[in-house]
PDB file with one MODEL, atoms N, CA, C and O in Angstrom:
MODEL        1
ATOM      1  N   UNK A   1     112.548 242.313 219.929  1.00  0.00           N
ATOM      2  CA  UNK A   1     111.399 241.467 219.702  1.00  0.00           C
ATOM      3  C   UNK A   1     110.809 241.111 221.068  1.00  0.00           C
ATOM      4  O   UNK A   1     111.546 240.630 221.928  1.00  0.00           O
ATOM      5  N   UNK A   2     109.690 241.296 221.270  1.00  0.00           N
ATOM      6  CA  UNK A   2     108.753 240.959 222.348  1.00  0.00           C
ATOM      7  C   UNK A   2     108.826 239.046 222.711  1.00  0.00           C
ATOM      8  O   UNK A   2     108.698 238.061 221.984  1.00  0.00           O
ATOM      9  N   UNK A   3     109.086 239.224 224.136  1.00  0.00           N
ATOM     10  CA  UNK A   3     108.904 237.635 224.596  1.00  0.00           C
ATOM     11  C   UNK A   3     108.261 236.732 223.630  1.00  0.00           C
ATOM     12  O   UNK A   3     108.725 235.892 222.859  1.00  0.00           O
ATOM     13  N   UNK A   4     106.617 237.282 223.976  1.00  0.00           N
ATOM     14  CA  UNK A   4     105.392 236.458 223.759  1.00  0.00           C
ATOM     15  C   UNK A   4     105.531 235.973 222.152  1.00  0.00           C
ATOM     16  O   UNK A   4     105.303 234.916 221.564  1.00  0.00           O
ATOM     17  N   UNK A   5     106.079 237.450 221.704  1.00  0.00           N
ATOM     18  CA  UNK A   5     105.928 237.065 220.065  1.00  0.00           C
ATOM     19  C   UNK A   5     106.833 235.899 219.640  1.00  0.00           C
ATOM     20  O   UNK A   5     106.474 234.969 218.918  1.00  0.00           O
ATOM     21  N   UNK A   6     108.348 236.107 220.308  1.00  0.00           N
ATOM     22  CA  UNK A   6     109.330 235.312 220.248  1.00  0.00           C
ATOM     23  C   UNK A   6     109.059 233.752 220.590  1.00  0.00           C
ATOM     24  O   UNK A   6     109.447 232.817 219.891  1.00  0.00           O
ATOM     25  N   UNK A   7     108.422 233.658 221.629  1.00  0.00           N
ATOM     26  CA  UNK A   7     107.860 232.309 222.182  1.00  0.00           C
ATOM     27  C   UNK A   7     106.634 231.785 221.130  1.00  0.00           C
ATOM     28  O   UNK A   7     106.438 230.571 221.073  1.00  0.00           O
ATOM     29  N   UNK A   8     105.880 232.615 220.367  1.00  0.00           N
ATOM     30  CA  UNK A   8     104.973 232.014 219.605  1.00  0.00           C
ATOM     31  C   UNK A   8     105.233 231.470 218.384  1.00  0.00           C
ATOM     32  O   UNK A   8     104.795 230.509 217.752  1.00  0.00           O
ATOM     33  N   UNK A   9     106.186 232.453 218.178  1.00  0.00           N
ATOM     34  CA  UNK A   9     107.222 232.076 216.736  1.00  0.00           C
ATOM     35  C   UNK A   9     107.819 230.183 216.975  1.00  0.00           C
ATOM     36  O   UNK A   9     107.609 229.056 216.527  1.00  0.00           O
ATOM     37  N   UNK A  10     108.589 230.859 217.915  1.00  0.00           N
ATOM     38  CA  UNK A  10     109.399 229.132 217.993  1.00  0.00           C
ATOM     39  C   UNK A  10     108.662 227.909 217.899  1.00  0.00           C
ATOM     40  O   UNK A  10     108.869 226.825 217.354  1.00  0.00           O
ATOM     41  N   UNK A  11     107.104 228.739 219.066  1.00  0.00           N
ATOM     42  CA  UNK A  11     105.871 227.010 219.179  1.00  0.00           C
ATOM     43  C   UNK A  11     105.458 227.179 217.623  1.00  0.00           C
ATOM     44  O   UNK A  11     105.871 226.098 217.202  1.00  0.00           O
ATOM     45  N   UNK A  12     105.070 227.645 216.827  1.00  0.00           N
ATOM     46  CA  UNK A  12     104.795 227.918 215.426  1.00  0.00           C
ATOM     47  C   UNK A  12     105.527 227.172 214.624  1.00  0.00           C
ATOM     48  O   UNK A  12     105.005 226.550 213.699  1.00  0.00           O
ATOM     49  N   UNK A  13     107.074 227.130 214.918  1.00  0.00           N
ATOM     50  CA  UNK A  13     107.827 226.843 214.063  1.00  0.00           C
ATOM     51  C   UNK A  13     108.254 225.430 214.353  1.00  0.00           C
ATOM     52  O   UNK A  13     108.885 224.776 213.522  1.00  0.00           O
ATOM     53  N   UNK A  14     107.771 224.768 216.009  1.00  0.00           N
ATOM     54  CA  UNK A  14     107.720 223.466 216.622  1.00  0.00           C
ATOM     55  C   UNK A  14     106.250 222.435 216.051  1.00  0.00           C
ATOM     56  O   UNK A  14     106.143 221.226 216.253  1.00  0.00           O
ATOM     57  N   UNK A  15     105.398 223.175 215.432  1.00  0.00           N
ATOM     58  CA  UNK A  15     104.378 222.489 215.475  1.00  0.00           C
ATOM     59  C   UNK A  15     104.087 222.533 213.620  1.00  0.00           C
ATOM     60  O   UNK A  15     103.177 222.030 212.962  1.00  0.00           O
ATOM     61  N   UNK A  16     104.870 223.071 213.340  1.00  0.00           N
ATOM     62  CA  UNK A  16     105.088 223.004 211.563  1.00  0.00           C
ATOM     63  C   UNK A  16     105.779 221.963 211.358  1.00  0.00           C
ATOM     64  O   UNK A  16     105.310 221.015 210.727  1.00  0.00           O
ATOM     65  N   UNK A  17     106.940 221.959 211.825  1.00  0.00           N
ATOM     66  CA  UNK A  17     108.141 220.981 211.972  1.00  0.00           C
ATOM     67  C   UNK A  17     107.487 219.480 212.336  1.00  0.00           C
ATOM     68  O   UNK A  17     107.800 218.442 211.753  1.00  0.00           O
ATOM     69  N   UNK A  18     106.662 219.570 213.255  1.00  0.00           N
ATOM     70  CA  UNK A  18     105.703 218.109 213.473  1.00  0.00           C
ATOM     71  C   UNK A  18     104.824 218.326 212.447  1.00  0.00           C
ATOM     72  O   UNK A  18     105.049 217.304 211.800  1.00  0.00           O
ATOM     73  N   UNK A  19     104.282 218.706 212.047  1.00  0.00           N
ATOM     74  CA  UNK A  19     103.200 218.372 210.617  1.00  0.00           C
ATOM     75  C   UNK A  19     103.718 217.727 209.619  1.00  0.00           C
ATOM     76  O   UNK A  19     103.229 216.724 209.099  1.00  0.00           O
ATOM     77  N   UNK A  20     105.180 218.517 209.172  1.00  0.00           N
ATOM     78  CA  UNK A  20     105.927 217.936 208.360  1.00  0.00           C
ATOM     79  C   UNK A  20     106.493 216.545 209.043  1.00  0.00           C
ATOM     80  O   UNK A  20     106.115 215.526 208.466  1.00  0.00           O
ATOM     81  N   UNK A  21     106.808 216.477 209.468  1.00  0.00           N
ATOM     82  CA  UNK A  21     107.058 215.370 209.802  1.00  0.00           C
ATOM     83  C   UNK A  21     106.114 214.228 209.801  1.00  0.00           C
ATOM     84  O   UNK A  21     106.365 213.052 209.537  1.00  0.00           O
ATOM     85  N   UNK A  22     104.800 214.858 210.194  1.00  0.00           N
ATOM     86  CA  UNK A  22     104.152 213.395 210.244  1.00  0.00           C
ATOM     87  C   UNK A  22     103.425 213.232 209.186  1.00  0.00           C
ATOM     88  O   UNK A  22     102.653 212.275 209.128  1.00  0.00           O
ATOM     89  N   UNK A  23     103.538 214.145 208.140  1.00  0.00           N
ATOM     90  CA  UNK A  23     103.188 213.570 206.799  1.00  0.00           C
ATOM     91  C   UNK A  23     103.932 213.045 206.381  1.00  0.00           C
ATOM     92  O   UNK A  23     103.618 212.314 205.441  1.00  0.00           O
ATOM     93  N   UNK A  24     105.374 213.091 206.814  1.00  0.00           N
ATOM     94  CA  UNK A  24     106.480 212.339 206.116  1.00  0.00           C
ATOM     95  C   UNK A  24     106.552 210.783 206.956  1.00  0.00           C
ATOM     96  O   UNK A  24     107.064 209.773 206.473  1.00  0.00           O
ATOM     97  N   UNK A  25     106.192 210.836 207.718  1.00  0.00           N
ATOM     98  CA  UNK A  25     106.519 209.632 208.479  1.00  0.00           C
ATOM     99  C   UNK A  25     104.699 208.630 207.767  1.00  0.00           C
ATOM    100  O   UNK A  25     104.715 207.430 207.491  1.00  0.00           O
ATOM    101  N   UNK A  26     103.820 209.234 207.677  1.00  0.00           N
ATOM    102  CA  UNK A  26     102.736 208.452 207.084  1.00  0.00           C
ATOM    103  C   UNK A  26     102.710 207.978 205.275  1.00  0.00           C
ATOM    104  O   UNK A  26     102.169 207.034 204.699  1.00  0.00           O
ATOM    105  N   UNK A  27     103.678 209.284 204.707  1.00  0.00           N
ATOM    106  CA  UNK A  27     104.071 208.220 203.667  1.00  0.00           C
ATOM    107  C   UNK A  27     105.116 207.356 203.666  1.00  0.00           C
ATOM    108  O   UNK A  27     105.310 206.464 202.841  1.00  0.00           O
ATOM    109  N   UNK A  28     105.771 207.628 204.583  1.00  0.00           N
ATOM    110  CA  UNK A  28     106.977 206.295 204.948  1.00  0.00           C
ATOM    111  C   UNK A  28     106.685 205.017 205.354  1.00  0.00           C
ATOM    112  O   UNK A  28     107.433 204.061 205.149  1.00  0.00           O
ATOM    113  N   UNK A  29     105.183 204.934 206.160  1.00  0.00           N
ATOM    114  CA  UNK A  29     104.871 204.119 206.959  1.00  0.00           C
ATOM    115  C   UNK A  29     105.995 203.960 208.412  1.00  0.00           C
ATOM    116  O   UNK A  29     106.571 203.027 208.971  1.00  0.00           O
ATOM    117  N   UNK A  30     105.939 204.788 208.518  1.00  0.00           N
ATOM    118  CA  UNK A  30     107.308 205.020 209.750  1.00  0.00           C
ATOM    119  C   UNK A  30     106.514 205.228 211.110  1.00  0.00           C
ATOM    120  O   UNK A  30     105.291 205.342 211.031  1.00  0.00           O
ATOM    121  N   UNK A  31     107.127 205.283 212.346  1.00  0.00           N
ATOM    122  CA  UNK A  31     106.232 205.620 213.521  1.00  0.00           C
ATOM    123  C   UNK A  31     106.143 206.797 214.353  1.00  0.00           C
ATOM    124  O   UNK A  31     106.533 207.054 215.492  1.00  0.00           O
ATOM    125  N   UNK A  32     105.261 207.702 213.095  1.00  0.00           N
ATOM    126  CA  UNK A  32     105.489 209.112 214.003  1.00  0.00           C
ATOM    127  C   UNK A  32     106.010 209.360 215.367  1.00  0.00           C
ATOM    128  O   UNK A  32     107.103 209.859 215.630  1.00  0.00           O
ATOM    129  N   UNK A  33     105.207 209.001 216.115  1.00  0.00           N
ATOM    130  CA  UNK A  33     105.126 209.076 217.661  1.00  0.00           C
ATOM    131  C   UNK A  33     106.452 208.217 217.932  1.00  0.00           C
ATOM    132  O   UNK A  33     106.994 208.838 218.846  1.00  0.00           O
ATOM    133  N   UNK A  34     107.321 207.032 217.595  1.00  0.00           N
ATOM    134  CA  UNK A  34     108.402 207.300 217.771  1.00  0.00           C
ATOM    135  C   UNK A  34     109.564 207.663 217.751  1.00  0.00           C
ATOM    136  O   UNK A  34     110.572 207.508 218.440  1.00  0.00           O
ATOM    137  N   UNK A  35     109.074 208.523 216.237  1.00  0.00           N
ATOM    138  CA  UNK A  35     110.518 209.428 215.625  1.00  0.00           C
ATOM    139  C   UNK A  35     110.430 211.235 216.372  1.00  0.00           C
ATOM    140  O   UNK A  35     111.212 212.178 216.258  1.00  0.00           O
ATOM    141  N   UNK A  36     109.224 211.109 217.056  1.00  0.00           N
ATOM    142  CA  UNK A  36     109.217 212.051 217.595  1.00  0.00           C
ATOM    143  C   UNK A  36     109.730 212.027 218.945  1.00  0.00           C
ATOM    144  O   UNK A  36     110.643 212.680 219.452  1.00  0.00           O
ATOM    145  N   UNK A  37     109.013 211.204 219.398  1.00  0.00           N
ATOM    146  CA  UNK A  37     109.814 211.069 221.166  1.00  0.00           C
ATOM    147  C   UNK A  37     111.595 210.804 221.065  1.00  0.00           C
ATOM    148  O   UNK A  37     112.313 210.931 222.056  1.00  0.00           O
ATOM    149  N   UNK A  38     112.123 210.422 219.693  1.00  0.00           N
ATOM    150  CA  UNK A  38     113.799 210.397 219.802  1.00  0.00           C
ATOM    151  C   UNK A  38     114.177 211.799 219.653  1.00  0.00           C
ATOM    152  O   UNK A  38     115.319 212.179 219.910  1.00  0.00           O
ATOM    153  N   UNK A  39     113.162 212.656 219.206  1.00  0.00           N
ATOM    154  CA  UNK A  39     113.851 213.996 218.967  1.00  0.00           C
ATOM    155  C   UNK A  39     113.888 214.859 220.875  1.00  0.00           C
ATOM    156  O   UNK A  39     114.779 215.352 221.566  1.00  0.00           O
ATOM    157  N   UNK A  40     112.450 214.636 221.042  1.00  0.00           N
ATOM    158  CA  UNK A  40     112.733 215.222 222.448  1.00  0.00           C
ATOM    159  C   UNK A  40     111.124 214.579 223.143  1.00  0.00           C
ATOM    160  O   UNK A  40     110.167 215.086 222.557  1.00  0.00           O
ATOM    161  N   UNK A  41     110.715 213.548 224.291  1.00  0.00           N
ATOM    162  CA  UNK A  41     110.471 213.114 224.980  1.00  0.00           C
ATOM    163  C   UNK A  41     108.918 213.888 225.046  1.00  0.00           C
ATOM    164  O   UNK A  41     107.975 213.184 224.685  1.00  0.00           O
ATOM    165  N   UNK A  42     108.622 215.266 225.480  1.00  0.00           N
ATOM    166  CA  UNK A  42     107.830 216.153 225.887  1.00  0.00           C
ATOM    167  C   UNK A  42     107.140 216.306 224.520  1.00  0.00           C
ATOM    168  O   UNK A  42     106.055 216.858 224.706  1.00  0.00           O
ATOM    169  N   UNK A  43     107.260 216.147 223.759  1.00  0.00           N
ATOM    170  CA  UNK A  43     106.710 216.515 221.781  1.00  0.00           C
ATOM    171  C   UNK A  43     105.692 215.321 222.126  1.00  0.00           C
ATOM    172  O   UNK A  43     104.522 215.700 222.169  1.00  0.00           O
ATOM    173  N   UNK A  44     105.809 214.545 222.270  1.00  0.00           N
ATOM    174  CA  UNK A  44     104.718 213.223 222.394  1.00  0.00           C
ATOM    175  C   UNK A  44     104.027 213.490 223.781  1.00  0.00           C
ATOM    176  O   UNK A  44     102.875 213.884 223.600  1.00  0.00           O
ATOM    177  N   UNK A  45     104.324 213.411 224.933  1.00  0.00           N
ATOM    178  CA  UNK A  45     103.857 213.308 226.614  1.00  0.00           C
ATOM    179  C   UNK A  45     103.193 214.661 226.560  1.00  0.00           C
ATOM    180  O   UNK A  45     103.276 215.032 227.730  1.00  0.00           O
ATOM    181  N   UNK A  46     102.600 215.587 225.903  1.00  0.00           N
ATOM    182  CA  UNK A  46     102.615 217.385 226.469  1.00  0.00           C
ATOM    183  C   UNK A  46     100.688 217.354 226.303  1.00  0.00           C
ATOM    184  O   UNK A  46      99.967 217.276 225.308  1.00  0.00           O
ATOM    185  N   UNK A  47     100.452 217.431 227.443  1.00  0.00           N
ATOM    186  CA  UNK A  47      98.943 217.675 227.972  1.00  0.00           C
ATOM    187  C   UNK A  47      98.629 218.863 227.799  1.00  0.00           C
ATOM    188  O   UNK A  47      99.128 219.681 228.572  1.00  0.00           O
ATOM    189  N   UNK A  48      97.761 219.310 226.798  1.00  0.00           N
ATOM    190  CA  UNK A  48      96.384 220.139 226.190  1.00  0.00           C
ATOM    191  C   UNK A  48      97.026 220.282 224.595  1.00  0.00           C
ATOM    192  O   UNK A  48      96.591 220.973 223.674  1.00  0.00           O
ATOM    193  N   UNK A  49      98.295 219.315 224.618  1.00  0.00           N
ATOM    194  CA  UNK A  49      97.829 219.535 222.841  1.00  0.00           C
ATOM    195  C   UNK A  49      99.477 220.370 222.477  1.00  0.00           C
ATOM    196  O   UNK A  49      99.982 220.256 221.361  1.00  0.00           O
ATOM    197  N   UNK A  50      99.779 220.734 222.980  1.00  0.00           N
ATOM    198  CA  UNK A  50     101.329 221.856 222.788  1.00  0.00           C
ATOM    199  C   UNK A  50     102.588 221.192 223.622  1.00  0.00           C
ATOM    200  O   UNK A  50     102.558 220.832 224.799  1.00  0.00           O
ATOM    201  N   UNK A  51     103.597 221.129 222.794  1.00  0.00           N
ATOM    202  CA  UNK A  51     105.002 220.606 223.306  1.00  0.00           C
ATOM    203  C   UNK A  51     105.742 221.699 224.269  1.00  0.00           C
ATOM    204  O   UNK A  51     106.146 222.862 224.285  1.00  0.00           O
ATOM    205  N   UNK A  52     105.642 220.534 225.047  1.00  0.00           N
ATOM    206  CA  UNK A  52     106.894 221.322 226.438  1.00  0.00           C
ATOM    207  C   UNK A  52     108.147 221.982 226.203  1.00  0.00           C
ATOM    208  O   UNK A  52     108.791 222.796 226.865  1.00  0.00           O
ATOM    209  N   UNK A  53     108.394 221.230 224.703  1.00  0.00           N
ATOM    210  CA  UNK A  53     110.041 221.894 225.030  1.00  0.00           C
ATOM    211  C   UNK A  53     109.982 222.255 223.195  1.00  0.00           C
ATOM    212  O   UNK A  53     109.740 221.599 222.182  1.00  0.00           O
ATOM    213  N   UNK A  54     110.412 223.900 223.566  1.00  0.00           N
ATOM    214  CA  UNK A  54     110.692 224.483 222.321  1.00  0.00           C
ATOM    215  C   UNK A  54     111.934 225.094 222.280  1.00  0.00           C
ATOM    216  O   UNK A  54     111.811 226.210 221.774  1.00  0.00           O
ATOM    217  N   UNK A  55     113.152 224.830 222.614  1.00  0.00           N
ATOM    218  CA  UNK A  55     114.387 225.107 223.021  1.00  0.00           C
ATOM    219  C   UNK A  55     114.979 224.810 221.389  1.00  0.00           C
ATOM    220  O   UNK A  55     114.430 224.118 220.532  1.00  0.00           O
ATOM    221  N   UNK A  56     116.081 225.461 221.296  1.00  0.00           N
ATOM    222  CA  UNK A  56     116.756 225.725 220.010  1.00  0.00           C
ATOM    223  C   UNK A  56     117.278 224.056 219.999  1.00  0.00           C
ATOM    224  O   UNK A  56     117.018 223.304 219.060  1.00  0.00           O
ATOM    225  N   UNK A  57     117.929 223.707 221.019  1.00  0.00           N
ATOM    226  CA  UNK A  57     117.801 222.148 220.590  1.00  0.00           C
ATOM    227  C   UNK A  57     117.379 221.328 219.857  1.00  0.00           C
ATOM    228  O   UNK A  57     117.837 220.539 219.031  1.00  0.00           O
ATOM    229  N   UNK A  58     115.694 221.808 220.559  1.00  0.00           N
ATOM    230  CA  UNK A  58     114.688 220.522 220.056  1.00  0.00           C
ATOM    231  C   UNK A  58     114.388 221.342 218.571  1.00  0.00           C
ATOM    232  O   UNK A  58     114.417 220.493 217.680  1.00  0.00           O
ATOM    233  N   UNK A  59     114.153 222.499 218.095  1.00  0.00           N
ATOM    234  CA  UNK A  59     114.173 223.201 217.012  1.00  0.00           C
ATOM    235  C   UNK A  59     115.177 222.519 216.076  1.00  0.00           C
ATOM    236  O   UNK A  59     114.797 221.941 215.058  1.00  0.00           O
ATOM    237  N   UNK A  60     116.891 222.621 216.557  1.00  0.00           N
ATOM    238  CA  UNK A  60     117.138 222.222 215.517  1.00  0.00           C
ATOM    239  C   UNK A  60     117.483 220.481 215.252  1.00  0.00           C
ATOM    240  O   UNK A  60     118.099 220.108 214.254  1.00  0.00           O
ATOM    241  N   UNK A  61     116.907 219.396 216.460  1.00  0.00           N
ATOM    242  CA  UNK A  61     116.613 218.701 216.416  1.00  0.00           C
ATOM    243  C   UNK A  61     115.659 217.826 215.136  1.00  0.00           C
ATOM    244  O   UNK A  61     115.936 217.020 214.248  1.00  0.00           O
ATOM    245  N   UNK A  62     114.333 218.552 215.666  1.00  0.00           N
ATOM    246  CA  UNK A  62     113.119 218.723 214.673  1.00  0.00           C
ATOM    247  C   UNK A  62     113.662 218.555 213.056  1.00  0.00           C
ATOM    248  O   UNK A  62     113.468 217.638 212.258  1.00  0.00           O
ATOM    249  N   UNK A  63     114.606 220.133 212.886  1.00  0.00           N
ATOM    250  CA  UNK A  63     114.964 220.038 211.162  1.00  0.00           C
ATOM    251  C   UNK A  63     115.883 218.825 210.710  1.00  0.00           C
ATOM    252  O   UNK A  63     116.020 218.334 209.590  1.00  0.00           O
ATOM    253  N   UNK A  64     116.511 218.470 212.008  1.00  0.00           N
ATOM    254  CA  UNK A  64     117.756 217.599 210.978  1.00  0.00           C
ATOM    255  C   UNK A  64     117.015 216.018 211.036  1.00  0.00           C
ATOM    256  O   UNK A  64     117.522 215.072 210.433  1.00  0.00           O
ATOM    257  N   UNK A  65     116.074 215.918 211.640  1.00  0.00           N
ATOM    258  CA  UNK A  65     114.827 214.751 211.477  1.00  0.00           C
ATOM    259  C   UNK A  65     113.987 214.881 210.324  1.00  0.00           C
ATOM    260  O   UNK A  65     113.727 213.885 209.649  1.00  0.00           O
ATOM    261  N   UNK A  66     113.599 215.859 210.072  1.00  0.00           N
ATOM    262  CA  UNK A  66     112.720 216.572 208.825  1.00  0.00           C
ATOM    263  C   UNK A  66     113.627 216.133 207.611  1.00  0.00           C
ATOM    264  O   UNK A  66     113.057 215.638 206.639  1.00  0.00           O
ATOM    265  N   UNK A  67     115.148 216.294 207.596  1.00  0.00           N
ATOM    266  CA  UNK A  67     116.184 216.631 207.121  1.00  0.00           C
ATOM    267  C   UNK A  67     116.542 214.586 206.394  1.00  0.00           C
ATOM    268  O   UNK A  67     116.729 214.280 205.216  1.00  0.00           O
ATOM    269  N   UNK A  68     116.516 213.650 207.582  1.00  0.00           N
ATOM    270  CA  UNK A  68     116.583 212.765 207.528  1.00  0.00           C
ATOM    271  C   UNK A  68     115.361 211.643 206.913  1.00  0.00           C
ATOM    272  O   UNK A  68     115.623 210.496 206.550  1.00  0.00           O
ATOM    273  N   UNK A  69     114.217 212.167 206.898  1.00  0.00           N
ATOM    274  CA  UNK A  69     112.873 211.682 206.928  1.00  0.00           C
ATOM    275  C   UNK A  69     113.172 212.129 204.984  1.00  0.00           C
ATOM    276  O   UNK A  69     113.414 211.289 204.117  1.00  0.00           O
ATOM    277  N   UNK A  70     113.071 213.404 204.798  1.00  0.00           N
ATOM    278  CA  UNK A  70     113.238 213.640 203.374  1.00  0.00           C
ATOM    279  C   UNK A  70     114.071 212.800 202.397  1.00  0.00           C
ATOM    280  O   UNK A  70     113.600 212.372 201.343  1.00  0.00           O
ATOM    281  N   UNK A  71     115.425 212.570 202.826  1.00  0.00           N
ATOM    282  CA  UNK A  71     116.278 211.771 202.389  1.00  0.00           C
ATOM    283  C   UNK A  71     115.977 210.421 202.256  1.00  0.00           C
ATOM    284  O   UNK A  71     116.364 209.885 201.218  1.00  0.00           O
ATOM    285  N   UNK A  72     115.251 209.611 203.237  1.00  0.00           N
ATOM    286  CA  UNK A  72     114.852 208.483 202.892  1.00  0.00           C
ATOM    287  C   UNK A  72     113.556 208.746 201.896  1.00  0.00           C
ATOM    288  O   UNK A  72     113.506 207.930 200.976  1.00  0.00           O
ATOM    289  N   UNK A  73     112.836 209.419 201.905  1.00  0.00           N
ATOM    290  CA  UNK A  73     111.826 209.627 200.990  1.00  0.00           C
ATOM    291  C   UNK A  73     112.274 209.488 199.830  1.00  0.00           C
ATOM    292  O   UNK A  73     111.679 208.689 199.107  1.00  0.00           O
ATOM    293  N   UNK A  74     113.540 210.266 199.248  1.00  0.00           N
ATOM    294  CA  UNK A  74     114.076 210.267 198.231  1.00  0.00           C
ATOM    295  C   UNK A  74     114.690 208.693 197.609  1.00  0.00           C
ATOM    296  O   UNK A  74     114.751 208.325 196.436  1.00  0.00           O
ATOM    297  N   UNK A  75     114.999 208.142 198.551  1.00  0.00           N
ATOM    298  CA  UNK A  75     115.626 206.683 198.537  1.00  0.00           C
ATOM    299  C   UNK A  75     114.452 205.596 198.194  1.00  0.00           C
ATOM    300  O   UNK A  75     114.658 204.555 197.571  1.00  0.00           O
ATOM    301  N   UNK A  76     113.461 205.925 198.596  1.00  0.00           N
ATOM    302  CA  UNK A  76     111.954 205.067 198.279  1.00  0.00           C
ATOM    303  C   UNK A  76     111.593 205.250 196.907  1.00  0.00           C
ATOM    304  O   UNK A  76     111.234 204.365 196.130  1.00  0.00           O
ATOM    305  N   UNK A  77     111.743 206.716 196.625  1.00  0.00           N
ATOM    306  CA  UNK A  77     111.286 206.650 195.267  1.00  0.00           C
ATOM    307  C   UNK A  77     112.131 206.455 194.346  1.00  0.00           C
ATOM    308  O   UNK A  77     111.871 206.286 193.155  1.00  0.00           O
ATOM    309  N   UNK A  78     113.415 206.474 194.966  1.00  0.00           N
ATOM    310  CA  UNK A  78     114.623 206.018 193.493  1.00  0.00           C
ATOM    311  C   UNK A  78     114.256 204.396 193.583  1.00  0.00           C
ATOM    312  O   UNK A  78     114.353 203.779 192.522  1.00  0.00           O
ATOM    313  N   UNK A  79     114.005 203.949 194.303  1.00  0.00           N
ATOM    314  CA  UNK A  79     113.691 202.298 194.540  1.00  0.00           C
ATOM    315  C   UNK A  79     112.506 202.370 193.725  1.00  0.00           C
ATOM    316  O   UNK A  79     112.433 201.467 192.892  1.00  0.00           O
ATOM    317  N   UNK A  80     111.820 202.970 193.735  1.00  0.00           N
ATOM    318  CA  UNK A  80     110.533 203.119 192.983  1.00  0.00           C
ATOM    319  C   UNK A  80     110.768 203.184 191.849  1.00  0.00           C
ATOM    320  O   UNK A  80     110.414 202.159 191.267  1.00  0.00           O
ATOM    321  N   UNK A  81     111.415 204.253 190.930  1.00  0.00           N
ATOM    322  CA  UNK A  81     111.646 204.333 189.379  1.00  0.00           C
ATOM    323  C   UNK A  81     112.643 203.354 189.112  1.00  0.00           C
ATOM    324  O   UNK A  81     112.671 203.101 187.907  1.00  0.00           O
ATOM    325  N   UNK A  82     113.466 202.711 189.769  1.00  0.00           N
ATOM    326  CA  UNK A  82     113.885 201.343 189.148  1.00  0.00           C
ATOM    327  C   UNK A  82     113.586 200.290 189.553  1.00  0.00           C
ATOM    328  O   UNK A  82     114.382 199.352 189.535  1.00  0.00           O
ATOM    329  N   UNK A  83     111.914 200.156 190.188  1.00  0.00           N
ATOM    330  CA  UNK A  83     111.383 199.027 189.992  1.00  0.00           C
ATOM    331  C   UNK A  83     111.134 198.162 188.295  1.00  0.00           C
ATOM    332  O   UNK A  83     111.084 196.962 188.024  1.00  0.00           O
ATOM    333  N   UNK A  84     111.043 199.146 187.593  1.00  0.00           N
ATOM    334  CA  UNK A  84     110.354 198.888 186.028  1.00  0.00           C
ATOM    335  C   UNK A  84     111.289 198.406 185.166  1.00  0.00           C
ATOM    336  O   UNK A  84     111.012 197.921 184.070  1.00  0.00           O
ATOM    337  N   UNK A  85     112.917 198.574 185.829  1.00  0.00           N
ATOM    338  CA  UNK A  85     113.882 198.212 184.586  1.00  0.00           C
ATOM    339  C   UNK A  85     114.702 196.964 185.094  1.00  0.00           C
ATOM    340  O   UNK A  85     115.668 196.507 184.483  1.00  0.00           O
ATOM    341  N   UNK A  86     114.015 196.262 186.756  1.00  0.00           N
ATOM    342  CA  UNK A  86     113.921 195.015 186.760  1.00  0.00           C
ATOM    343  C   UNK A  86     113.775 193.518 186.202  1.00  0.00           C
ATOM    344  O   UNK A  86     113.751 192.567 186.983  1.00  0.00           O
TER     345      UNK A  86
ENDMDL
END
């Protein structure tokens, strides 16, 4: 596999990983921008728009945040369907 392609893949797969996330963090009411800077520092600070660090780290950083963000989602809405039998 070619560098460039390899490197586009990962930013591809870094900047999906933040989408998801910050739709998950806006129905959470959560603070994107600081559940992101705990994953890796450069995802928030990165000047013209693209994250500094796409290292398998911060990759699999990213999912197990994605991973964590989902799970409470799930916890909101079980709070949710037994609001009614209150």
């Amino acid at each position: 596999m070619c560098w460039a392609f390899w490197q586009s893949d990962r930013l591809h797969r870094v900047l999906e990983y933040m989408n998801v996330a910050h739709e998950l963090c806006a129905l959470l009411g959560m603070d994107f921008v600081q559940i992101i800077a705990d994953v890796h520092p450069s995802l928030v600070d990165s000047n013209g728009g693209q994250p500094k660090s796409i290292s398998n780290d911060t990759i699999a950083r990213l999912a197990k945040t994605i991973h964590s963000l989902r799970e409470e989602k799930k916890l909101h809405l079980q709070k949710v369907w037994m609001l009614p039998n209150l």
